[in-house]
Legacy VTK file of the C-alpha trace (Angstrom):
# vtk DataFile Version 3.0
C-alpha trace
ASCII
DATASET POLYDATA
POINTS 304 float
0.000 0.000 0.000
1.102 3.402 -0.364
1.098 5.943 2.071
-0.511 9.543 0.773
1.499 12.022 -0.529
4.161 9.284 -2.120
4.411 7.716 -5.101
6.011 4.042 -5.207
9.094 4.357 -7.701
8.314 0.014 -8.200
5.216 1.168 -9.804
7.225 3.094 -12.657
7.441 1.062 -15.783
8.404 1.941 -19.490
7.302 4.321 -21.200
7.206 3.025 -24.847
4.322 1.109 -25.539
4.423 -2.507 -26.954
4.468 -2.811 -31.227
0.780 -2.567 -32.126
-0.590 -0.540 -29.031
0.036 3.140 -30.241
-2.959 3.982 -27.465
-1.479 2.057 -24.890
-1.337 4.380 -21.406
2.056 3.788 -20.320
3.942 5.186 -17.012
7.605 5.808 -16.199
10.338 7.560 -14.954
11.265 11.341 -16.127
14.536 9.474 -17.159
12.556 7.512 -19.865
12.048 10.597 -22.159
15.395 11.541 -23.368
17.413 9.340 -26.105
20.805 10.423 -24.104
21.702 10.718 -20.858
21.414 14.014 -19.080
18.801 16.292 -20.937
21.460 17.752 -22.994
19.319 19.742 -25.360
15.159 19.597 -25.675
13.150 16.518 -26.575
10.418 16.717 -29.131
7.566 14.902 -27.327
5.708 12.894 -29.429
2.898 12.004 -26.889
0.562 13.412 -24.577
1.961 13.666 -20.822
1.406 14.412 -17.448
4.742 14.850 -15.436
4.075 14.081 -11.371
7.384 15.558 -9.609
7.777 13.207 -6.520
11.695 14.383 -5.496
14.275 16.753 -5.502
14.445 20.049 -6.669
15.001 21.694 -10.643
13.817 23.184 -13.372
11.350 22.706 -16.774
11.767 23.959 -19.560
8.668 23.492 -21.422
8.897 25.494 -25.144
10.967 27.479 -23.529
9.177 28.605 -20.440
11.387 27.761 -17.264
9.219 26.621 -14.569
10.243 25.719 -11.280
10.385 22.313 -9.995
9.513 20.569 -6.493
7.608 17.591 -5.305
4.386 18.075 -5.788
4.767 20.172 -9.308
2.492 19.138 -12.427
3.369 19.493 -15.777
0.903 19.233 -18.764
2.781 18.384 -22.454
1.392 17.545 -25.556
2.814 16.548 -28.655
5.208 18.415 -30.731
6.353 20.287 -27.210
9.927 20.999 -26.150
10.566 19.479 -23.278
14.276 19.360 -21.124
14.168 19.128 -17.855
17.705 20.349 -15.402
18.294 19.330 -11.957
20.343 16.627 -10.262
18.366 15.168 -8.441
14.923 15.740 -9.792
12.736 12.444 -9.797
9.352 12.536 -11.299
6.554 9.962 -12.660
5.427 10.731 -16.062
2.036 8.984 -17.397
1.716 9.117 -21.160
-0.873 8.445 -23.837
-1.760 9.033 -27.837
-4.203 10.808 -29.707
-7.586 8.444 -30.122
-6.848 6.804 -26.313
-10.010 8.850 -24.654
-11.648 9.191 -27.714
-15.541 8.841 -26.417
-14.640 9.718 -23.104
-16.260 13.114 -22.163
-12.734 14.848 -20.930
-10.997 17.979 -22.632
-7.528 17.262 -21.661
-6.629 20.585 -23.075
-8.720 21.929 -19.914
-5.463 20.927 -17.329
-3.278 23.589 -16.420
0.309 23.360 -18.202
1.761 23.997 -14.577
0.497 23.646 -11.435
1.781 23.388 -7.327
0.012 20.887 -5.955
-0.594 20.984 -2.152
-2.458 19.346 0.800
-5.601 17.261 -0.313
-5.118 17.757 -4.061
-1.501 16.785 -3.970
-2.679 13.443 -2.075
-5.532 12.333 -4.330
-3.377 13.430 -7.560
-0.417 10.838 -5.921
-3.112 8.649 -5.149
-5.037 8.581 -8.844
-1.231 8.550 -10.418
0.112 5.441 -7.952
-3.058 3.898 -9.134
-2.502 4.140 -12.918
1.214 3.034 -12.777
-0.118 0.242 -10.323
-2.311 -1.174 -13.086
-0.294 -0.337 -16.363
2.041 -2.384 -14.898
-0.050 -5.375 -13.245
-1.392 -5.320 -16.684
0.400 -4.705 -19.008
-0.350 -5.781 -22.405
-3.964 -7.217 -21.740
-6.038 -5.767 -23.731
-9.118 -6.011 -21.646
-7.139 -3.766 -19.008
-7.414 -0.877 -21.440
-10.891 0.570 -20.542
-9.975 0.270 -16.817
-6.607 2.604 -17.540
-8.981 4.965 -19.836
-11.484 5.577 -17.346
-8.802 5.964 -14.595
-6.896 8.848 -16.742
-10.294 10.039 -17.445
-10.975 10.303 -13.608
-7.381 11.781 -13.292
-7.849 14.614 -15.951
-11.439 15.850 -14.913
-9.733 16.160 -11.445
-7.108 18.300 -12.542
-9.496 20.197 -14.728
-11.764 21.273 -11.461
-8.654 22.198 -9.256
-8.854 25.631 -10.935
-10.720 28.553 -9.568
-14.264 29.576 -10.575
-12.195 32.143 -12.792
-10.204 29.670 -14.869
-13.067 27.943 -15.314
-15.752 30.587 -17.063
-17.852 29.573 -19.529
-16.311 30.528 -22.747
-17.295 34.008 -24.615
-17.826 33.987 -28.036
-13.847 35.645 -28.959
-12.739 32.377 -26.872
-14.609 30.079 -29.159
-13.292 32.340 -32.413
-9.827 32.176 -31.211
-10.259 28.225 -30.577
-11.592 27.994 -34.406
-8.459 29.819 -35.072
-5.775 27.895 -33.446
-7.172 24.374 -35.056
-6.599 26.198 -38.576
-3.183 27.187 -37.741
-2.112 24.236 -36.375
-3.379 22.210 -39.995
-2.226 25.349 -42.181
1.008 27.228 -40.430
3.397 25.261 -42.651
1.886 27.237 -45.806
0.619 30.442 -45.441
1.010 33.248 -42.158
-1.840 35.252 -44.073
-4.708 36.326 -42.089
-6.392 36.363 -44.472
-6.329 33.288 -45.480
-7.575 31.879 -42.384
-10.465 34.418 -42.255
-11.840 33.040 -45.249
-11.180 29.730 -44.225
-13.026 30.427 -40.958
-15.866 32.560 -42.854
-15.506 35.474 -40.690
-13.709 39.114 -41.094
-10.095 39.432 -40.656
-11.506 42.235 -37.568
-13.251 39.724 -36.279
-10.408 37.326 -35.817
-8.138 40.263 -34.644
-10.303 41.296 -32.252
-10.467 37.916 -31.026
-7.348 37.454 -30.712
-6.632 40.433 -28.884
-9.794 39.694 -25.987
-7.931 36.504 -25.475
-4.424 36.967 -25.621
-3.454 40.867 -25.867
-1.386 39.963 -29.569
-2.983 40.197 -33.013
-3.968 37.456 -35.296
-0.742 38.003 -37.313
1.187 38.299 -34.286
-0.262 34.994 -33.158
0.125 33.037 -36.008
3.953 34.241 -36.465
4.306 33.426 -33.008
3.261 29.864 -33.764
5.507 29.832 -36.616
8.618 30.939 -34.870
7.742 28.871 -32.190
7.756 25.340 -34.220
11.383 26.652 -35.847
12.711 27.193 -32.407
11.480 23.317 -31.414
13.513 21.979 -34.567
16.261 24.477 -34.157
16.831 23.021 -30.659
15.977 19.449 -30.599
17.281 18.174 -34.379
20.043 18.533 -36.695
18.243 19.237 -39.485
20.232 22.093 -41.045
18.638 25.652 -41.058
17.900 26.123 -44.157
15.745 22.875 -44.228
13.762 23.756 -41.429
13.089 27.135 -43.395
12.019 25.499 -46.324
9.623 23.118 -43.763
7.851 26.197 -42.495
7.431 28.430 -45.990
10.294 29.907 -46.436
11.829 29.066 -49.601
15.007 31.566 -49.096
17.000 31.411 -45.981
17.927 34.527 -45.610
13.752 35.185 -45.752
13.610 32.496 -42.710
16.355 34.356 -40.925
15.176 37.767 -41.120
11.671 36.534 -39.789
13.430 34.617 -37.017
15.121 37.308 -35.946
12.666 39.620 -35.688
10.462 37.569 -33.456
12.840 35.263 -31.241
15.321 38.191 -30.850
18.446 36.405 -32.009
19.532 34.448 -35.212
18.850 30.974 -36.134
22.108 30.106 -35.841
22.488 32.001 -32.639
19.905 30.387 -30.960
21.125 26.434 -31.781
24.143 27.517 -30.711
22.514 28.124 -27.100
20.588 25.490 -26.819
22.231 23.436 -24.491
22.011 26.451 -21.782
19.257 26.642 -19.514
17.103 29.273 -19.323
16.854 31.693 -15.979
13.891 29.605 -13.636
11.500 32.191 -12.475
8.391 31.498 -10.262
5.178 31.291 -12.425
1.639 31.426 -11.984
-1.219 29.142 -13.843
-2.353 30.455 -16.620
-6.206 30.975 -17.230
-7.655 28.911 -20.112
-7.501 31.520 -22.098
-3.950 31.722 -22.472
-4.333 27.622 -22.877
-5.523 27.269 -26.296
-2.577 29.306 -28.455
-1.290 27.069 -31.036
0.900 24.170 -29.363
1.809 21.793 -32.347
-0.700 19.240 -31.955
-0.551 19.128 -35.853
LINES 1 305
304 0 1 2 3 4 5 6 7 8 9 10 11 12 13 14 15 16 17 18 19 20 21 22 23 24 25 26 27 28 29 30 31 32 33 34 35 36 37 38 39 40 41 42 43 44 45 46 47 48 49 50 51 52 53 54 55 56 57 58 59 60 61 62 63 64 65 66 67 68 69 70 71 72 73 74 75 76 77 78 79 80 81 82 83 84 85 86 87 88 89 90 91 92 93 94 95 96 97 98 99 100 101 102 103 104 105 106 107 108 109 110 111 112 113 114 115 116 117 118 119 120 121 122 123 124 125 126 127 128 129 130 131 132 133 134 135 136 137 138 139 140 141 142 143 144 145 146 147 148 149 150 151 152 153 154 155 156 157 158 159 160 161 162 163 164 165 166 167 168 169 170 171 172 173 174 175 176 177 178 179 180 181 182 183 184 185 186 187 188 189 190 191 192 193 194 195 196 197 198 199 200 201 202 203 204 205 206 207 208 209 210 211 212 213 214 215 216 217 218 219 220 221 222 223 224 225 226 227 228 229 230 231 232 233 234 235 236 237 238 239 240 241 242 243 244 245 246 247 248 249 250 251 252 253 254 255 256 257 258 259 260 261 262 263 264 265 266 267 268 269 270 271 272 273 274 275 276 277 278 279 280 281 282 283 284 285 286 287 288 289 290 291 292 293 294 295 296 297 298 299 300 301 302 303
């Protein structure tokens, strides 16, 4: 049995599922994720995760965000994320699944909070659902009638974290919210060919104002600001975590010239692409950080 507020590290299996079971919930240790050891530069997740800190002290680095790590800290990360985590001694559970596991399962696991400090009864029940998950992806593993079980208790687990918010973060959506959710999905399926605005108006049926001034309710940017961002966003991911060489990558994301793809990069990252690579293996500055409302959720995470 195990006590609240602790998490078992002989419940912590592998995190790659078996050949054939691409839905497969797996659980393991936050060593599991990167190819080498020691987090030496980002890893492109190609998952869904949850990240359950259970020791030490550290640091996150989530597309470049730093957040602080302790026991207790949970970190949401989807696919096509950068993830690198820093810290000796940092020791965390990480439960993972693929797009189509909760299909049919009436949970937005969008809803969780990228980062959040658990504490006191929340902490215990999140150990508790977590424990509980690793307990039976492991017991039974590979049995296919074991499957439901796992994706009703990450159901469970999700809808829990989605309610820890306040009554704030969890306001019914306004009609910008919605537009700027229509939005993002386009992006996500159309960033790699056109940063036009108006191109995704018409696609959307609706007035480039409209999207604008959506765009600016939810997030304080500009629909062209937004999509760039998500642009420059997926060429920092590949500039940190591959080799592909740069002007590849600009050729990936529309830009046929590199010196058009460096210009652009530039003027929204701050630094050249080459600059940037060449840093990537530093950490970032941690600085304290507070959950984000759901509004900020939604901007365009590469769930393409």
């Amino acid at each position: 049995m195990v006590t609240p507020g602790q998490l078992s590290p002989a419940t912590r299996t592998s995190l790659s599922p078996a050949e054939g079971d691409a839905d497969e919930i797996t659980t393991g240790a936050l060593g599991d994720l990167p190819a080498e050891p020691g987090w030496r530069r980002p890893v492109l997740l190609d998952a869904d995760l949850l990240i359950l800190v259970t020791g030490g002290h550290g640091s996150a680095e989530l597309d470049f965000r730093a957040l602080p790590c302790r026991p207790g800290t949970l970190l949401r990360a989807r696919p096509g994320q950068a993830l690198r985590c820093l810290g000796a001694h940092l020791d965390a559970t990480v439960v993972r699944w693929s797009a189509g596991t909760l299909r049919g399962l009436d949970v937005d696991p969008d809803a969780v909070p990228t980062y959040r400090q658990l504490a006191g009864e929340d902490e215990d029940a999140v150990i508790g659902e977590v424990t509980q998950i690793a307990v039976d992806a492991e017991r039974h593993r590979g049995v296919p009638a074991a499957r439901a079980l796992l994706r009703h208790q990450l159901a469970v687990l999700l809808l829990r974290l989605t309610l820890l918010g306040s009554p704030d973060e969890r306001r019914a959506a306004r009609p910008e919210l919605e537009t700027f959710h229509r939005l993002c999905r386009e992006v996500e399926r159309g960033y790699q060919h056109t940063r036009r605005v108006e191109d995704y108006a018409a696609q959307l049926g609706c007035s480039v104002r409209t999207l604008t001034r959506a765009c600016l309710a939810v997030t304080g940017r500009s629909a062209k600001q937004v999509i760039d961002e998500r642009v420059a966003l997926q060429a920092s991911r590949l500039l940190a975590a591959t080799d592909d060489p740069i002007a590849r990558i600009g050729r990936r994301l529309g830009f046929p010239e590199p010196t058009n793809f460096g210009r652009f990069f530039t003027r929204e990252v701050g630094v050249s692409p080459g600059a940037f690579r060449a840093a990537r293996e530093q950490p970032l500055p941690v600085r304290m950080v507070r959950p984000r409302p759901p509004a900020d959720a939604p901007v365009p995470n590469g769930r393409a």
